[in-house]
N, C-alpha and C positions, 0 to 999 in steps of 0.2 A: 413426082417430078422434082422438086426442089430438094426433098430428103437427097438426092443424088447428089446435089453439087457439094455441099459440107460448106462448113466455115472456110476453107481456104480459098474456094471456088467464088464464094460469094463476095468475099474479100477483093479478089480479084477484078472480078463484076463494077465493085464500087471504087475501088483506083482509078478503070481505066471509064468510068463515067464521069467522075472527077476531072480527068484529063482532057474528057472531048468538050461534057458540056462548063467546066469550069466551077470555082467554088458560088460564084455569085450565082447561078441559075440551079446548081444543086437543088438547093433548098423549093425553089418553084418548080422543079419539074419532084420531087416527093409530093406537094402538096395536090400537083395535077393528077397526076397517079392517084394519090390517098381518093382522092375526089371522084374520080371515075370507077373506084372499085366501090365506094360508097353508092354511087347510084346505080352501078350494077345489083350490088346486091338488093338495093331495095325495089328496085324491080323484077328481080327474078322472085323475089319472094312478094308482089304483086300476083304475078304469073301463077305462080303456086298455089295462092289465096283463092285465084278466081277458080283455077281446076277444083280446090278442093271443094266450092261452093257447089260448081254445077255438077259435082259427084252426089252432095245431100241431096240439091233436086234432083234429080234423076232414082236416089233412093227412096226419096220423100212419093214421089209419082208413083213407085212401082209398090211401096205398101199399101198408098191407095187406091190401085187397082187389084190388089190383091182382096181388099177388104170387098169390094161390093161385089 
């Protein structure tokens, strides 16, 4: 999705957010941003952690019923 827009696009992007939210809130709305993709990520890679856990157990059970 972003590959699409290029540099010029993006340029643009940031002009006209310059314009609405002003130079003084710039800077705070990058870091809210920065900040929310931060705990996205490390929640979906929670998320991920737990499937892969209850994937071993579910592995880990089915060897040992295979065994007796």
């Amino acid at each position: 999705m972003l590959q699409s827009i290029g540099v010029p696009g993006l340029v643009i992007i940031l002009v006209i957010a310059l314009i609405v939210f002003g130079p003084s809130k710039l800077p705070q709305l990058g870091r809210a941003v920065g900040q929310t993709l931060k705990e996205f990520k490390e929640g979906t890679k929670e998320v991920v952690d737990d499937v892969k856990q209850e994937f071993v157990l579910d592995d880990n059970k089915k060897e040992d019923t295979e065994k007796k």
